[in-house]
C-alpha angles and dihedrals in degrees: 000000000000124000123223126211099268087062098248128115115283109245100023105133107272093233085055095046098042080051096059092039087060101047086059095052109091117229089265090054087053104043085048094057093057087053086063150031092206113110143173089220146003129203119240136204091264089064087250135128126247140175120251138169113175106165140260124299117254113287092246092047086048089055092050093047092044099058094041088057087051093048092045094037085050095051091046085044084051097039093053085055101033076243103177106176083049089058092052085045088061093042082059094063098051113115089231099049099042090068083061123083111256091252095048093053087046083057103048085040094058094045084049085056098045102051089050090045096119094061100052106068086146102062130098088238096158094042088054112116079202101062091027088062097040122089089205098071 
């Protein structure tokens, strides 16, 4: 057996293979790769690697991107603890709900919690600053 590159096995079928390179990339790797189109390699038709450089998004488009991968990276940070007030945190970056007060997003938030309750068993619901605050919870 030959192997390719990407150091999976030539002539194993490309879905199979983009499937098992991405199971090797960490959740930082593959956040990075949506703040850029810049990559090492791409993966032709051929089931081959290339090189390929093809430039950084538009500064606008990066900001939107950026603070989506913050949002995204902060919720899966919280979701490993039970962190709520990390979670909050998250809720606070998104686009949305910055154009909300403070007060009014810890309220929303804590309807949002609320109404989802009985799926987060593993949550430190009644440690939280952000519940405890809230008239809503």
């Amino acid at each position: 057996m030959r192997t390719g590159p990407d150091g999976g096995v030539s002539g194993t079928p490309t879905e199979r293979r983009v499937d098992e390179l991405l199971d090797r990339m960490t959740v930082a790797e593959k956040a990075a790769q949506l703040g850029s189109v810049n990559a090492d390699r791409i993966l032709t038709e051929d089931g081959e690697l290339r090189p390929l450089s093809a430039g950084g998004f538009p500064r606008p488009v990066r900001s939107l991107l950026s603070t989506h991968v913050d949002t995204i990276e902060t919720v899966i940070e919280a979701s490993r603890d039970g962190d709520v007030d990390r979670a909050f945190q998250a809720f606070l970056l998104d686009p949305q709900v910055r154009t909300l007060q403070t007060e009014a997003a810890r309220e929303l938030f804590a309807e949002l919690v609320a109404a989802e309750e009985r799926y987060l068993d593993d949550w430190a619901l009644d440690d939280a600053e952000a519940l405890a605050a809230a008239d809503a919870y």
